[in-house]
Chimera marker file (.cmm) of the C-alpha trace (Angstrom):
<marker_set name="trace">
<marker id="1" x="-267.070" y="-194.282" z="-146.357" r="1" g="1" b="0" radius="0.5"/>
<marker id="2" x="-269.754" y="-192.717" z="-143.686" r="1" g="1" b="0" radius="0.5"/>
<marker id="3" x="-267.385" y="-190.297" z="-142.131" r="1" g="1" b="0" radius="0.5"/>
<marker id="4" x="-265.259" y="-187.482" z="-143.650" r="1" g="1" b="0" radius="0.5"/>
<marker id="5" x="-262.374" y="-188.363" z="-141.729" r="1" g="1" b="0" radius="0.5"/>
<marker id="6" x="-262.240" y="-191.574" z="-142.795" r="1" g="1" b="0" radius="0.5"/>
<marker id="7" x="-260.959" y="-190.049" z="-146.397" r="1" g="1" b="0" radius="0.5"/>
<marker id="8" x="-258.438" y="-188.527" z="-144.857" r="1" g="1" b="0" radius="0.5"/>
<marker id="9" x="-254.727" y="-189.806" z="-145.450" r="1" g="1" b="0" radius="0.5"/>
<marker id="10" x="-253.674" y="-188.406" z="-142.253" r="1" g="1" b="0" radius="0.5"/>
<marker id="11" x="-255.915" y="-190.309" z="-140.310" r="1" g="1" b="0" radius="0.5"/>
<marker id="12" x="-255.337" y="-193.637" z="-142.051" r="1" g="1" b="0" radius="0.5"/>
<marker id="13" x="-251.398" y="-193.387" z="-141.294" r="1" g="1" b="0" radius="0.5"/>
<marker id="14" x="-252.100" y="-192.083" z="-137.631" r="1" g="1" b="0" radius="0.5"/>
<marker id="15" x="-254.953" y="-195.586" z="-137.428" r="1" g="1" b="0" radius="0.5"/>
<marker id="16" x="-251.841" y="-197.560" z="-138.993" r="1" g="1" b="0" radius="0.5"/>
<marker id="17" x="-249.576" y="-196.344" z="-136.332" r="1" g="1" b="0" radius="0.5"/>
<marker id="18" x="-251.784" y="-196.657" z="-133.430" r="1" g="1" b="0" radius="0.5"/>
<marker id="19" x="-251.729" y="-200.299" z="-134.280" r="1" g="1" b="0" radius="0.5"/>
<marker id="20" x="-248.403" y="-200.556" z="-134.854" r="1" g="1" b="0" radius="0.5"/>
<marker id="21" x="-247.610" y="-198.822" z="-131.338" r="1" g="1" b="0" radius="0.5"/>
<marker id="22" x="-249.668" y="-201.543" z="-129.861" r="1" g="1" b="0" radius="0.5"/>
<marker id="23" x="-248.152" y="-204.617" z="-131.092" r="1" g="1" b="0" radius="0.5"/>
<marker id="24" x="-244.668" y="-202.874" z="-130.001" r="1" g="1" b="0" radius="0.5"/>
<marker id="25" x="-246.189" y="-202.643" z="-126.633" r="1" g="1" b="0" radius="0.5"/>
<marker id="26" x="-246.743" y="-206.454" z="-126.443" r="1" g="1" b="0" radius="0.5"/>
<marker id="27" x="-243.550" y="-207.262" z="-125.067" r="1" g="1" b="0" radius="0.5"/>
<marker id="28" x="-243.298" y="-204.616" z="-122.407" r="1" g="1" b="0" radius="0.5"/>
<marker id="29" x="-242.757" y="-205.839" z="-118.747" r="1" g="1" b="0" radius="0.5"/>
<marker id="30" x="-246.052" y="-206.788" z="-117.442" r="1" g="1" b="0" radius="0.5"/>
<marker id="31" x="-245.027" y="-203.965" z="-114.518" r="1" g="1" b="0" radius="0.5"/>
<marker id="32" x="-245.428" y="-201.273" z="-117.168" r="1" g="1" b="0" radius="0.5"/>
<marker id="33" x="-248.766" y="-202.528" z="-118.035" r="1" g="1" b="0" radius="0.5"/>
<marker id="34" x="-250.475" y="-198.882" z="-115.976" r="1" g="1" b="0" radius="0.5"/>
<marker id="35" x="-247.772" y="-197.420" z="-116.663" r="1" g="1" b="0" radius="0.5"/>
<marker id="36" x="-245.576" y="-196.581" z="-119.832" r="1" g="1" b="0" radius="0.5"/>
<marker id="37" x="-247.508" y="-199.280" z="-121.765" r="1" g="1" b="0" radius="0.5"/>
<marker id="38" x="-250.750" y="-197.553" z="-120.823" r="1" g="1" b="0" radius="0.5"/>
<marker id="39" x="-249.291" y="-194.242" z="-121.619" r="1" g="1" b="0" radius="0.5"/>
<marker id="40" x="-248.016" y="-194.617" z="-124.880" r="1" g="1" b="0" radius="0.5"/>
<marker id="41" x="-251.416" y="-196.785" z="-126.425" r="1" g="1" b="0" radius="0.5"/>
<marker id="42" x="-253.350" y="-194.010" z="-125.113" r="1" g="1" b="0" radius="0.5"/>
<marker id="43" x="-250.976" y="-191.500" z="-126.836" r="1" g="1" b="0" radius="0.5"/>
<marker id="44" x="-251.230" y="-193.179" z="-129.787" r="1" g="1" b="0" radius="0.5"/>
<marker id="45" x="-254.923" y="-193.649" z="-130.161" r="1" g="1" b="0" radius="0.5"/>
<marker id="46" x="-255.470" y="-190.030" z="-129.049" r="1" g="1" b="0" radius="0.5"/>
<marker id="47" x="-253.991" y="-188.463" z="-132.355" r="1" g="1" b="0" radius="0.5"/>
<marker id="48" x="-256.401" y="-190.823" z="-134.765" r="1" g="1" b="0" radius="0.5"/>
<marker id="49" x="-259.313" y="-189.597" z="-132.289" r="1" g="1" b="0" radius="0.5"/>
<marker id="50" x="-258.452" y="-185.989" z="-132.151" r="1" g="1" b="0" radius="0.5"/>
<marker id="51" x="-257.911" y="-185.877" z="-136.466" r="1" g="1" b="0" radius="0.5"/>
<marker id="52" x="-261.381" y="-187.632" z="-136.523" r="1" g="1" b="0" radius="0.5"/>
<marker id="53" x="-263.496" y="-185.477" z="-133.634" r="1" g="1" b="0" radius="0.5"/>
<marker id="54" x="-262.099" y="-182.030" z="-134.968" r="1" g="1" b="0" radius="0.5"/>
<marker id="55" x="-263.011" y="-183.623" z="-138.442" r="1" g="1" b="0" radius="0.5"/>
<marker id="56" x="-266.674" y="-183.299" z="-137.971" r="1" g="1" b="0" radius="0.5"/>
<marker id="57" x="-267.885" y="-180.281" z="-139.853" r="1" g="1" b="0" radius="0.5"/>
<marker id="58" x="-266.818" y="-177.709" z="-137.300" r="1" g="1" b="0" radius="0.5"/>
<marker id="59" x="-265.385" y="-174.752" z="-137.750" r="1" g="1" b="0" radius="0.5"/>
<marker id="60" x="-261.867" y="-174.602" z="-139.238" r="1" g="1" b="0" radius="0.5"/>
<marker id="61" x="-260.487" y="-173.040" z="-135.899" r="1" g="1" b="0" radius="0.5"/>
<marker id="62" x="-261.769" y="-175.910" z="-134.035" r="1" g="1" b="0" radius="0.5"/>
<marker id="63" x="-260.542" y="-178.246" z="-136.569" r="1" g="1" b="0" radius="0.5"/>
<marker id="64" x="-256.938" y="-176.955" z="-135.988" r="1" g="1" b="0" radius="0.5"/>
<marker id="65" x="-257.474" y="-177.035" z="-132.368" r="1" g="1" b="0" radius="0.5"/>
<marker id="66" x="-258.404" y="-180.601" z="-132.332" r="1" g="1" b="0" radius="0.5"/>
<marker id="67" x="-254.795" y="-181.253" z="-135.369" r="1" g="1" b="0" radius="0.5"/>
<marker id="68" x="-252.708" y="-179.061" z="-132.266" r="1" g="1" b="0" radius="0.5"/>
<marker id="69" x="-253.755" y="-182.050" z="-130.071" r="1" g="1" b="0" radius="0.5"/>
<marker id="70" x="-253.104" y="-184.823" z="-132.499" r="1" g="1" b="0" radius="0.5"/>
<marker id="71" x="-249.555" y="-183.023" z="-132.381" r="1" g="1" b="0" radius="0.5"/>
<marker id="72" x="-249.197" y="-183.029" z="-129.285" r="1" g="1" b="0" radius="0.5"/>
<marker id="73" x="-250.492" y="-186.518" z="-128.355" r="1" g="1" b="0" radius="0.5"/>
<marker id="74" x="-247.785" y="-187.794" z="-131.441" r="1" g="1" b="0" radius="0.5"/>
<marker id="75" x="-245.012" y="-185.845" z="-129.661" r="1" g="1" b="0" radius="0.5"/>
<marker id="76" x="-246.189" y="-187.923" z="-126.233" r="1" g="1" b="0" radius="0.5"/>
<marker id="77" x="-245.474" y="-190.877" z="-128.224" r="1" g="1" b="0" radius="0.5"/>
<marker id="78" x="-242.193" y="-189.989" z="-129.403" r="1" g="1" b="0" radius="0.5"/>
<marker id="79" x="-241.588" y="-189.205" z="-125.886" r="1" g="1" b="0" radius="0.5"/>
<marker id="80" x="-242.493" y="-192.278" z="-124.683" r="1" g="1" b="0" radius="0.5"/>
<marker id="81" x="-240.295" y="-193.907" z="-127.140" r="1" g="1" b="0" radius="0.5"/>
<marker id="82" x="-237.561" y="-192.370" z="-125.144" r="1" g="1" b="0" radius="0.5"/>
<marker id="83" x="-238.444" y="-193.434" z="-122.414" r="1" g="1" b="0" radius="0.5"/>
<marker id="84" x="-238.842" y="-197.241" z="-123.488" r="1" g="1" b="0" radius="0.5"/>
<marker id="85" x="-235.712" y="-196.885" z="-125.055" r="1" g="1" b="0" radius="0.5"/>
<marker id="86" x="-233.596" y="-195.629" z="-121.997" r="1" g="1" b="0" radius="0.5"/>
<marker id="87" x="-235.214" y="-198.483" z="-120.460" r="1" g="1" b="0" radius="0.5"/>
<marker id="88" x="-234.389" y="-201.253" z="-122.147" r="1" g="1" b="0" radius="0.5"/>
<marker id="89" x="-237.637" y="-202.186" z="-123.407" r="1" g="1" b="0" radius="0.5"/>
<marker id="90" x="-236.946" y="-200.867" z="-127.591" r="1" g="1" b="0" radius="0.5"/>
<marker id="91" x="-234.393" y="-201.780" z="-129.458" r="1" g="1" b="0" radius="0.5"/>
<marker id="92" x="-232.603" y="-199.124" z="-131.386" r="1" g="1" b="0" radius="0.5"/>
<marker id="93" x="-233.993" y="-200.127" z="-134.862" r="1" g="1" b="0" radius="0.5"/>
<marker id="94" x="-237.304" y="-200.311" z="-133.566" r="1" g="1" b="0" radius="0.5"/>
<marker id="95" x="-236.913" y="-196.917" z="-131.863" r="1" g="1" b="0" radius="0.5"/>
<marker id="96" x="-235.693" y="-195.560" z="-135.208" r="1" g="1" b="0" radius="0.5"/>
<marker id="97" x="-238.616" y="-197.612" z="-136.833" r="1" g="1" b="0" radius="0.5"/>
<marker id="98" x="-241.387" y="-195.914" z="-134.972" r="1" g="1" b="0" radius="0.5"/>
<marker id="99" x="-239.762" y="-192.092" z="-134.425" r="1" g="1" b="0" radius="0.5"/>
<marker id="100" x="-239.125" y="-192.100" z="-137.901" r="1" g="1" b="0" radius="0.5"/>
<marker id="101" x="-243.021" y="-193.229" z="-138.499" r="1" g="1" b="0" radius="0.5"/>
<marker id="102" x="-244.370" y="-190.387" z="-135.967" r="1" g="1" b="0" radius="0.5"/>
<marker id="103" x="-242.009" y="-187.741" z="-137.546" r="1" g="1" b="0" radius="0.5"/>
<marker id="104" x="-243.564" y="-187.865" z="-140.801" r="1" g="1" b="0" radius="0.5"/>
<marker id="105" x="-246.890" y="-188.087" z="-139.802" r="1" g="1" b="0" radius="0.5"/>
<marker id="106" x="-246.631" y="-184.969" z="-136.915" r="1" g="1" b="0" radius="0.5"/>
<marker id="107" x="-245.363" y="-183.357" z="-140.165" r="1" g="1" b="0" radius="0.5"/>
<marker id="108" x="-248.605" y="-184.528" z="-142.431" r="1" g="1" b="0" radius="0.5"/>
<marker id="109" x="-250.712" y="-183.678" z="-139.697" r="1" g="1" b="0" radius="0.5"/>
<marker id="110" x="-248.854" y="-179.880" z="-139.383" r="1" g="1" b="0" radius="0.5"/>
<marker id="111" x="-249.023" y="-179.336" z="-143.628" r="1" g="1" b="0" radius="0.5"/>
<marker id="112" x="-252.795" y="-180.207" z="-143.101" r="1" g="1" b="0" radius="0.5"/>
<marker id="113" x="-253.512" y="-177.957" z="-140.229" r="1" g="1" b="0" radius="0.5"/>
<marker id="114" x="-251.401" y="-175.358" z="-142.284" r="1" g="1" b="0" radius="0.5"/>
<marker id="115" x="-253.370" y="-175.779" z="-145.423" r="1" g="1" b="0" radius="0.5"/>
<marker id="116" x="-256.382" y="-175.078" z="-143.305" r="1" g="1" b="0" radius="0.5"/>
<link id1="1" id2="2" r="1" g="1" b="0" radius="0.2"/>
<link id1="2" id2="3" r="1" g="1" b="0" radius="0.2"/>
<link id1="3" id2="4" r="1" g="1" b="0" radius="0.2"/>
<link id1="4" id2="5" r="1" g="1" b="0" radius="0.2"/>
<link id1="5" id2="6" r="1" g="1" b="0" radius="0.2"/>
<link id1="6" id2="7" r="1" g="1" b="0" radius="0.2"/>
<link id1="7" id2="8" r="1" g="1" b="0" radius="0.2"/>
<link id1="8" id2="9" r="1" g="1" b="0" radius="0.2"/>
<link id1="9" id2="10" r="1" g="1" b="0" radius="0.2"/>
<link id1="10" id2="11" r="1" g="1" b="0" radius="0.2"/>
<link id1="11" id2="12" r="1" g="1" b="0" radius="0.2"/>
<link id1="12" id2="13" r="1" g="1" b="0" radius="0.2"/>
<link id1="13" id2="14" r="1" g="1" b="0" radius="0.2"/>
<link id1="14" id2="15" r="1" g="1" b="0" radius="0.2"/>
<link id1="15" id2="16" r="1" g="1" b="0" radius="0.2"/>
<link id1="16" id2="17" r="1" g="1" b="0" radius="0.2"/>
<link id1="17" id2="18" r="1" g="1" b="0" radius="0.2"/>
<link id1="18" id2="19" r="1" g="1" b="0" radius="0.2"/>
<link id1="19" id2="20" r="1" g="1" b="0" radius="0.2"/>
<link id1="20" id2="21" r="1" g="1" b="0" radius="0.2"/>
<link id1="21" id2="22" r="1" g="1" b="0" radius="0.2"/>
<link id1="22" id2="23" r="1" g="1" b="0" radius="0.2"/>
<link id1="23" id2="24" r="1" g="1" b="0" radius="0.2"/>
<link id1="24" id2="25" r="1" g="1" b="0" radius="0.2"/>
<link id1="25" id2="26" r="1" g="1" b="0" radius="0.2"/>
<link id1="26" id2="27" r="1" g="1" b="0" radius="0.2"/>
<link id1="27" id2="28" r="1" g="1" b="0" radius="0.2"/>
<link id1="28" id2="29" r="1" g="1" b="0" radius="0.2"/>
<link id1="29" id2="30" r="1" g="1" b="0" radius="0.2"/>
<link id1="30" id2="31" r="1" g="1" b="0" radius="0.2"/>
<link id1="31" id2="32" r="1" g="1" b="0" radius="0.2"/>
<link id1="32" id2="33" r="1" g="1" b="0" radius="0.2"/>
<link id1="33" id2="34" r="1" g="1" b="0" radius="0.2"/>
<link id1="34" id2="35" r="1" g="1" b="0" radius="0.2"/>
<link id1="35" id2="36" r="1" g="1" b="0" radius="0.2"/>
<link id1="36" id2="37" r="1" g="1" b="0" radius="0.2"/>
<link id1="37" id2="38" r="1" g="1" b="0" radius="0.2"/>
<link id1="38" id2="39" r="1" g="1" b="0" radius="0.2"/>
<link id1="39" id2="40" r="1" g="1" b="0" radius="0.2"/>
<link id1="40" id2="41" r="1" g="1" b="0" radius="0.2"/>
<link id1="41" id2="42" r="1" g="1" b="0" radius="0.2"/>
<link id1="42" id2="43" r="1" g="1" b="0" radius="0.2"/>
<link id1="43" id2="44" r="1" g="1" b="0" radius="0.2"/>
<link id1="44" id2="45" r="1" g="1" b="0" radius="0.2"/>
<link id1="45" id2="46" r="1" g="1" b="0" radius="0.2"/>
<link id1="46" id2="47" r="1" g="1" b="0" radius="0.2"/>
<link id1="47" id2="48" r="1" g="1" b="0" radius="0.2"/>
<link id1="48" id2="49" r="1" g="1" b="0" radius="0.2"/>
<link id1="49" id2="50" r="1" g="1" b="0" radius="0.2"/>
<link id1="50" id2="51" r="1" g="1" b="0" radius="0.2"/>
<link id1="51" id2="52" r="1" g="1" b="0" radius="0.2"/>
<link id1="52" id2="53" r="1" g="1" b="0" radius="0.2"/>
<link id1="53" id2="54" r="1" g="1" b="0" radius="0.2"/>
<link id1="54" id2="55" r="1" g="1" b="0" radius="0.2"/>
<link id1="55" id2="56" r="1" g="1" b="0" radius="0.2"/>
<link id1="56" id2="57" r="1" g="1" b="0" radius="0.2"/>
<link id1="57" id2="58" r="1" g="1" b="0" radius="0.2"/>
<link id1="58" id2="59" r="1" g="1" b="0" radius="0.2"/>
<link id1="59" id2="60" r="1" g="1" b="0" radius="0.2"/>
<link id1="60" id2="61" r="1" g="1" b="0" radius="0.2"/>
<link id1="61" id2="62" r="1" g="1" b="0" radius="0.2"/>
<link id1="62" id2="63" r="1" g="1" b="0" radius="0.2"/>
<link id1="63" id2="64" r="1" g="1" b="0" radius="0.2"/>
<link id1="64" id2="65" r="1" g="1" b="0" radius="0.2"/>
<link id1="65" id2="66" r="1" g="1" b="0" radius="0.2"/>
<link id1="66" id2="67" r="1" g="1" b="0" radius="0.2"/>
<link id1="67" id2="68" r="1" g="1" b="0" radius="0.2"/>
<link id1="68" id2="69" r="1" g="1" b="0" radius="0.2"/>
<link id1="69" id2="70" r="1" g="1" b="0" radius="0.2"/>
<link id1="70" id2="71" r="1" g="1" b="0" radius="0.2"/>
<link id1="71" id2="72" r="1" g="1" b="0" radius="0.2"/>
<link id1="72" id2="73" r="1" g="1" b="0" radius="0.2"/>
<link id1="73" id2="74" r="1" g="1" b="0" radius="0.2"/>
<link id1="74" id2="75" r="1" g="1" b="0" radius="0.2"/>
<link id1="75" id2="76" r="1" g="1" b="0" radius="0.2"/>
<link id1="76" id2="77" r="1" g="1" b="0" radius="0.2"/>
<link id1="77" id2="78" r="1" g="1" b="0" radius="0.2"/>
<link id1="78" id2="79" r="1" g="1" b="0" radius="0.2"/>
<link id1="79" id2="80" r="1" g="1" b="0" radius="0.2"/>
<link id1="80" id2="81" r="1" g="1" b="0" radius="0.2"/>
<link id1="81" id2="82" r="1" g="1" b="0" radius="0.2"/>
<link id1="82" id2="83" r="1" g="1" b="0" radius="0.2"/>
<link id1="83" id2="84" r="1" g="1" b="0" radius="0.2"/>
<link id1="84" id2="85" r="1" g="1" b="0" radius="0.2"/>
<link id1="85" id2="86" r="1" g="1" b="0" radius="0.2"/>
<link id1="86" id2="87" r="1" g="1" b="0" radius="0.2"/>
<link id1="87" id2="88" r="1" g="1" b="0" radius="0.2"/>
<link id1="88" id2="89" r="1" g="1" b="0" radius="0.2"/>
<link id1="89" id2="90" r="1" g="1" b="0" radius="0.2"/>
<link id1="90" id2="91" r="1" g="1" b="0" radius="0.2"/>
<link id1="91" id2="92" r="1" g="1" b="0" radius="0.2"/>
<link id1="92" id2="93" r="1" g="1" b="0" radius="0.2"/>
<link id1="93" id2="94" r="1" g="1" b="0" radius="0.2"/>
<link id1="94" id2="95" r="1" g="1" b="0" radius="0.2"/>
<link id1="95" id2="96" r="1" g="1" b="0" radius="0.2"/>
<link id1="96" id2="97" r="1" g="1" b="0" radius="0.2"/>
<link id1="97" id2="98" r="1" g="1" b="0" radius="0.2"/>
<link id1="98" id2="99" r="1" g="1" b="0" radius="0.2"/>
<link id1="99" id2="100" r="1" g="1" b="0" radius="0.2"/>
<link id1="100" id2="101" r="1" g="1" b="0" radius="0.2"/>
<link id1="101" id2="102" r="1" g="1" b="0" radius="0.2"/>
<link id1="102" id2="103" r="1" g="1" b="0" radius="0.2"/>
<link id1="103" id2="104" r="1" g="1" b="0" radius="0.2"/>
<link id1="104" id2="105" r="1" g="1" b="0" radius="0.2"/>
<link id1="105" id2="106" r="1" g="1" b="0" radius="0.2"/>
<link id1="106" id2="107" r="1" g="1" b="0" radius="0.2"/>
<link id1="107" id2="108" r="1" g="1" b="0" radius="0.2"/>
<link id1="108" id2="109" r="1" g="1" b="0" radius="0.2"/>
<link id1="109" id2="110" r="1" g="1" b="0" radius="0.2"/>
<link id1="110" id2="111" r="1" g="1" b="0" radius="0.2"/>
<link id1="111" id2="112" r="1" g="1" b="0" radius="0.2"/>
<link id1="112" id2="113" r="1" g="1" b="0" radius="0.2"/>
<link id1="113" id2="114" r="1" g="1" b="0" radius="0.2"/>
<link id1="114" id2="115" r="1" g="1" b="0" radius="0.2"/>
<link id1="115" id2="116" r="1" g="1" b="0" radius="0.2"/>
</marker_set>
């Protein structure tokens, strides 16, 4: 593996869950398709790209900078779970599926910005 961040466990399960995110999205009303469905994807993908920019041999302060973002962009998707939820769009188990998935890894990404 080229990159550093590609070693990392975090950003393997946040890459998993981007993907996953986007296959739930599939069956979204195409009238969400700027909208929540846009939202969420981009969520999704922006907490494997933060973990892998503030991976890149900076300084530890910026590296937890860049983790605070992949927090935050994971609590956009849980967010946006709600949202598709209230709306019909998620069932309950796949709601409980996919918050489940982004609790434990806003928690991996947190014990790795700790240990830092």
């Amino acid at each position: 593996m080229a990159f550093k961040f590609e070693n990392l466990q975090v950003w393997q399960k946040a890459l998993d869950l981007s993907d996953e995110i986007n296959i739930l999205t599939r069956n979204f009303p195409k009238d969400e398709l700027y909208i929540l469905t846009s939202q969420i994807k981009r969520a999704a993908d922006s907490v494997v790209l933060n973990i892998a920019e503030g991976c890149t041999g900076q300084s530890n302060a910026v590296f937890k900078a860049f983790l605070n973002y992949s927090i935050r962009s994971g609590v956009e998707v849980v967010s946006c779970l709600f949202i598709g939820q209230k709306r019909g769009f998620i069932s309950s188990s796949e709601f409980k599926k996919h918050y489940d998935n982004y609790e434990a890894l806003i928690k991996m990404i947190t014990a790795l910005r700790n240990s830092i």
